[in-house]
N, C-alpha and C positions, 0 to 999 in steps of 0.2 A: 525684518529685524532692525535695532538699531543701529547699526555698526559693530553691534556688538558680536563675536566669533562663537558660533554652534559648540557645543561640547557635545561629545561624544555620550548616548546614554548607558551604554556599555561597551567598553573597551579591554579587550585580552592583548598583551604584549609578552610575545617571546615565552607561549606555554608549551610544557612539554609535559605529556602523560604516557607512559606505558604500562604497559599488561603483561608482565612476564618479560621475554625476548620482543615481545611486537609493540614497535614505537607507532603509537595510535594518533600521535602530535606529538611533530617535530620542529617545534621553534615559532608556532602560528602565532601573527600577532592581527587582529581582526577589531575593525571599530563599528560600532552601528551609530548613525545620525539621526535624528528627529525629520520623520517626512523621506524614510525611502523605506524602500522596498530590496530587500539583498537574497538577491539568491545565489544558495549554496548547491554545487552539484560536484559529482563525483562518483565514480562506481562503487560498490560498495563494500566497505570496508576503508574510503579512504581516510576518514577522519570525521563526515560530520557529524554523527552523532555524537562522538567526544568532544567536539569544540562545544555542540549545542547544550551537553551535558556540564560545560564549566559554563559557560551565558546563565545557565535557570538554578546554578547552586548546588547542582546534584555530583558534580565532582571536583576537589580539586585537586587544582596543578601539581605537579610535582618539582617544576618549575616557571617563573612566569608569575603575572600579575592579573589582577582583574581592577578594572576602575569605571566609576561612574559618574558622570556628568563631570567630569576634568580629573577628580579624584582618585588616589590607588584605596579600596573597601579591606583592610586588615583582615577580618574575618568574613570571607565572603561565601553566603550558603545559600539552601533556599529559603530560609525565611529573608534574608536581606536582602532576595534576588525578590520576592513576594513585594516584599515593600516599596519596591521599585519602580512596580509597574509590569513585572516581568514575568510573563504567559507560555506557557508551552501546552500546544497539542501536539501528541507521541504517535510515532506511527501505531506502536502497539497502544489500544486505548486502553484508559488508564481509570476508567469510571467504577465503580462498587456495582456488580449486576443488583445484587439483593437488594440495594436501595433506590428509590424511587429517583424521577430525576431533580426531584424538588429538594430532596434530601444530600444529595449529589452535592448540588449548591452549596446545600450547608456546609458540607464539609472543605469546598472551594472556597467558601468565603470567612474565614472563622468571626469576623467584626457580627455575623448576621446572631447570634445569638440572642437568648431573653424572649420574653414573653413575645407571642407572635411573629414567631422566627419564619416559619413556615410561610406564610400570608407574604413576607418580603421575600423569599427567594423565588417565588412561586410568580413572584411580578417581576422581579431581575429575569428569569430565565428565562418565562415568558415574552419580555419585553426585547431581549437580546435576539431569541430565532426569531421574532417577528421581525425584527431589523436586517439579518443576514438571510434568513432563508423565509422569506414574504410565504404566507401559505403554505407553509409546513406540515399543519394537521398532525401535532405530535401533544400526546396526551402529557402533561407533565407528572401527574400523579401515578404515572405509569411505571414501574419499577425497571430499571435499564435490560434487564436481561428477557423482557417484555418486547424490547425493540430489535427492530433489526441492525445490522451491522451499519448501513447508510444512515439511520436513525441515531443510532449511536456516536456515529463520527460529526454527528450535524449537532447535538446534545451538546459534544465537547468543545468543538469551533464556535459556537453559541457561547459556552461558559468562560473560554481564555475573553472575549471580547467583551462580557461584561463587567458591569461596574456597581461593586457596593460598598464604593467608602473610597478605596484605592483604583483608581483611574489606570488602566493597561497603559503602559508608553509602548512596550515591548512585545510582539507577539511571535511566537515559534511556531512558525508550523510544521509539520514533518509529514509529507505525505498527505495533505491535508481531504485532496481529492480521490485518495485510491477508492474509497469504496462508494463514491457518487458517479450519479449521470451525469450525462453533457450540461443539463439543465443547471442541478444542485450544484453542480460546479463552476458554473457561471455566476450563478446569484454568488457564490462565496468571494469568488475572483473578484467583483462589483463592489462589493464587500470591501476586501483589502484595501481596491484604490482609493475607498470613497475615506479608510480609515489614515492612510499614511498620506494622502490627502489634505487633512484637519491636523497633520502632525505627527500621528502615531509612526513607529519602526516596523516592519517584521523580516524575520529573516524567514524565507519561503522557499523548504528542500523536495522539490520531484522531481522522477524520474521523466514526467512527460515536459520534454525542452520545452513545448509551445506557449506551454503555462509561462512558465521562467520567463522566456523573450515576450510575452506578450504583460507581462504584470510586473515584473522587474523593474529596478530602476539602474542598480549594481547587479554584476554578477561573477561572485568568487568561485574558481575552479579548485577542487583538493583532490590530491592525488600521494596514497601512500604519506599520508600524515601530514601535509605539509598543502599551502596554497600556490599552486604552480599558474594561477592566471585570478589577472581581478581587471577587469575595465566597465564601462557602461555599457547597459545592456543592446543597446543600438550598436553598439562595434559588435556584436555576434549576429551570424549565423547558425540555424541548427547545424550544419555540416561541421561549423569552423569551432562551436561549440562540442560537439562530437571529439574534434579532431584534441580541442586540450584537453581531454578527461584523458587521451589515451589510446580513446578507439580506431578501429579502423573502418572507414565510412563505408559502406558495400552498398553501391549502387544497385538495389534491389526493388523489383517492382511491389506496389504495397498492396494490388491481390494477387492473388494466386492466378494460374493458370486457367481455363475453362479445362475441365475434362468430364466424360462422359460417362458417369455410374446409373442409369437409368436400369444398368440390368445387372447391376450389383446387389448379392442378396443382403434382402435386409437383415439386420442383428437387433437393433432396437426397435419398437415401436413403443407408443403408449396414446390412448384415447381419454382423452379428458375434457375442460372446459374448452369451446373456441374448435381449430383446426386441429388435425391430428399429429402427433408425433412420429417421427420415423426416421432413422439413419441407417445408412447401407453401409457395407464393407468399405474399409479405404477413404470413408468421406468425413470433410470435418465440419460439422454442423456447429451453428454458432445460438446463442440466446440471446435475443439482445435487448431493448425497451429500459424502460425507466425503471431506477434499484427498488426492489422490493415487491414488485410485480408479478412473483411466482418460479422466476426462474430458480433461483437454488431452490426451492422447492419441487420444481421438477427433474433437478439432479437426485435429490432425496428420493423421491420416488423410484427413477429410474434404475438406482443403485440396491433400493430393497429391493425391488423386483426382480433381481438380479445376484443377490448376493443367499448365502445360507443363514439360516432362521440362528443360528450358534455357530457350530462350527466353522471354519473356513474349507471351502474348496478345496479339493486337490488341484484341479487346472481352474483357477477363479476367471470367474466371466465377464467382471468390471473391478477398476482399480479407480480411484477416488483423489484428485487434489482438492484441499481443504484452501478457502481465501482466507477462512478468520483461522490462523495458525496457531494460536496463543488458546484458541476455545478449543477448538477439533484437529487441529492437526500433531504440533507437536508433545513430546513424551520430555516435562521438564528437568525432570531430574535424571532422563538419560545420554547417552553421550550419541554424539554425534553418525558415529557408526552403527549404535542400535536402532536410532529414529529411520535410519535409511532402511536397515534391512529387514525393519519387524514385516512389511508385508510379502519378503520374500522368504521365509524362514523354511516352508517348504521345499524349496532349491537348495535348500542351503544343510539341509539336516539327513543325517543318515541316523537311523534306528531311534531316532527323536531326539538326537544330541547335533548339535549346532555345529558345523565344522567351522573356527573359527579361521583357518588359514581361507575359505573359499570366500565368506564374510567377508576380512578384510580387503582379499582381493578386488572383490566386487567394488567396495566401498572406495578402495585406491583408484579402480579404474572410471568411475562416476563422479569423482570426487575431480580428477584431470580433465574430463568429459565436459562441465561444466561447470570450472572453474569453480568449486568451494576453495572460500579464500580460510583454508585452516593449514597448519603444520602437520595435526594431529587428528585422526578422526575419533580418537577415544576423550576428546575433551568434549566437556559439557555442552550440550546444545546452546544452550543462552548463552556462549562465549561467541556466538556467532552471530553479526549483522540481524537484522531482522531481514532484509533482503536474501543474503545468505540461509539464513531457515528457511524459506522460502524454496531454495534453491533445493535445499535436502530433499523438500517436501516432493519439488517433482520430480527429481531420481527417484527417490522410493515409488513412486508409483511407473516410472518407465522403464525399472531394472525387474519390471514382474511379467509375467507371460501373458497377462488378461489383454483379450483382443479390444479390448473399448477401455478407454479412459476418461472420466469427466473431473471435467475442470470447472471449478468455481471461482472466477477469479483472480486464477492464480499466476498471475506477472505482478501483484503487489507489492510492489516496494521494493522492484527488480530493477537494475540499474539500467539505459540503452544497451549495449553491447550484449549482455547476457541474454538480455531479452530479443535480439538477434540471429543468437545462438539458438536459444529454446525453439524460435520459431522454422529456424533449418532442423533441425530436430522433429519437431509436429510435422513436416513435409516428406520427410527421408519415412518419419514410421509409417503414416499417410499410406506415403507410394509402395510400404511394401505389405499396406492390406489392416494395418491398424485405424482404428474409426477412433475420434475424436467428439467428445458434446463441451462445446467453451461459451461456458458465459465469461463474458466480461463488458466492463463499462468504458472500455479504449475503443476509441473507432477503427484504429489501424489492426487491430487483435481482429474483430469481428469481422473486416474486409477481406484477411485474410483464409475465412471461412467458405466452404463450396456450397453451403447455402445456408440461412439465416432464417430462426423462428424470432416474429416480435413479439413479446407477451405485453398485457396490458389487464390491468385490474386480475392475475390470478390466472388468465388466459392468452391461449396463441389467436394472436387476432389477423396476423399477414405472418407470409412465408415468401420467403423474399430468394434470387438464386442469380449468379452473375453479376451483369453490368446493373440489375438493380438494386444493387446491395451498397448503397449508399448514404450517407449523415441524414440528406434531407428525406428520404423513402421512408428510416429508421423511425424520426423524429414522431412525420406525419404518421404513420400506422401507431407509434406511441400515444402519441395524444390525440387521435382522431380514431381510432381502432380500425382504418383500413388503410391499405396501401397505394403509394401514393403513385 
């Protein structure tokens, strides 16, 4: 520069929003600069998604300012936040299933309009995943609810980074990795540096620290509405980072113990493409390989083969956590206490009338179990965190009697500590004869596993158990189809 002093591209000073009784932001005043990278963390419920919801226009303050490049913006919304340069990927995505990804565009970009609208977005968004995610093999004409969840979240981080007309300064991510491999999440990470690199902002909110310290440039702490720590990301530590969210560190080894189920009887099997399937009493089996490779699709499976053609069970024989919550798991216009107990309604009902004192009970004591951050459990589900839905999501399936549970996923957009907690929890039900099937796309989730199916193209290609159940074992049977 010449001498001349950076301005800030968006700046919040002294904003305060609440929601009823709960002060959601308490006094934050937050600046983003041209050429970093800020990440925002916090457990959840602290605040970021209301700070990030005043940055892109979608709320404002009740007190407090918003200003841009030196400036305080009078009427600041999202169209003034759009003009700006100013991008948000949500954790919950935000794309039209019924419209193609071409059409998506459209709607992202409104300048694209007039004769041969189609043919320029079709090159915008093509041109943009070929930039962040090099060999993608994502049809664009393909309508979103065609793709899969990984596909979907690589569509959107694809469209905040392009450019048709109006050049991103600003980019939000939230989550941006939950539902990518090690790989896709690397190319995006590549991505980031290469953009705030040239100049660009983004503010970058996950739960996995490593992201944060390794891509970061800043790093704001929020806790209970408010920023209780901000320095350069080189002055953290995971531990020391851990430590200002709140948590409390638990020196915990990151696999599980060796134990011996060889003559545990099996509960699940299933024979299909590749290796076969099969989980024993007490074990927790893991999915792991690159997104979209078949593993939720062999939860799907598992689960019809398991579940009644209509009715439900009286003693149900699999209980189900859903990772895309917003598609298959949560009930949105119910309250927070019914999302939890619709699949235990059988425990709950005498003569087919709902006993509402055993309900709330349950829901009170699940609700302190793990930490749902509500007052209330009769308030609306979407008055809760997406993390927090999240949370309901696997009470509801751990407050039911079914001896197997499969997990799809499902630590998304789960803060460190809770996700701590869940996993003392998967080990206690474990030990006392509960069987476990977890895909997920964390390595520390899947390590935690007593033995590991890799899928690859559709198929289990390696089956991996103990000390070889590792990043680089996982990677090579991923992309090589045998184990390494």
């Amino acid at each position: 520069m010449t001498g001349q002093a950076l301005q800030a591209v968006i700046e919040v000073a002294g904003a305060r929003v609440s929601f009823g009784a709960v002060k959601a932001l308490d006094g934050v005043t937050l600046a983003i600069m041209p050429g970093e990278c800020v990440g925002l963390v916090g457990h959840n419920g602290a605040g970021k998604s209301t700070i990030v919801g005043v940055i892109n226009g979608g709320l404002t303050p009740h007190e407090g300012t918003v200003s841009g490049d030196g400036a305080v913006i009078a009427r600041y919304g999202i169209i003034a936040a759009r003009s700006r340069g100013v991008r948000c990927v949500f954790q919950e995505l935000s794309l039209c299933p019924n419209l193609t990804v071409v059409e998506n565009t459209r709607l992202m970009h409104r300048q694209l309009g007039g004769f041969g609208w189609r043919a320029r977005a079709r090159a915008i968004i093509g041109r943009s995943l070929d930039t962040v995610f090099p060999g993608h093999g994502i049809d664009c004409e393909l309508s979103v609810g065609e793709l899969s969840i990984a596909e979907r979240q690589m569509v959107e981080i694809a469209m905040a980074f392009s450019d048709a007309g109006i050049t991103p300064r600003l980019v939000i991510l939230d989550e941006p990795t939950s539902s990518l491999d090690a790989s896709l999440a690397e190319q995006m990470l590549a991505h980031v540096r290469r953009f705030v690199g040239a100049g660009g902002s983004v503010i970058f909110i996950s739960h996995i620290l490593g992201e944060i310290l390794s891509t970061a440039d800043r790093i704001v702490v929020m806790k209970d509405g408010r920023i209780v720590a901000e320095r350069p990301a080189a002055d953290f530590t995971e531990h020391s980072l851990v430590e200002a969210m709140g948590s409390v560190v638990k020196g915990e080894e990151r696999r599980r113990a060796a134990r011996d189920l060889a003559n545990a009887p099996v509960v699940l099997e299933h024979a299909g493409r590749g290796l076969p399937f099969r989980a024993r009493r007490g074990e927790i089996v893991g999915l792991a390989g690159l997104a979209g490779h078949g593993q939720t699709g062999m939860l799907m499976k598992l689960h019809a083969a398991s579940s009644g053609d209509w009715l439900p069970r009286k003693d149900p024989a699999v209980t189900f956590v859903a990772g895309d919550r917003r598609l298959n798991g949560v009930f949105e216009l119910w309250s927070i206490l019914r999302n939890f107990s619709i699949a235990s309604l059988g425990d709950l009902s005498r003569q087919g009338l709902v006993q509402a004192d055993a309900e709330a009970e349950r829901g009170a004591d699940w609700r302190k179990r793990i930490e749902i951050r509500t007052r209330d459990m009769g308030n609306g589900i979407l008055s809760l965190s997406g993390g927090n839905q999240q949370k309901v999501l696997f009470a509801r399936a751990l407050s039911t009697r079914a001896p197997v549970v499969l997990m799809d996923d499902p630590m998304r957009g789960v803060d460190v500590g809770t996700k701590q907690e869940v996993y003392d929890i998967v080990r206690q039900e474990a030990a006392n004869g509960r069987t476990f099937v977890w895909y997920s796309t964390e390595m520390e989730e899947v390590c935690l596993c007593d033995r590991v199916y890799v899928f690859r193209e559709g198929a289990i290609v390696a089956e991996l158990a103990g000390e070889a159940v590792t990043e680089e074992s996982i990677l090579a049977a991923s992309f090589e189809g045998t184990a390494a």
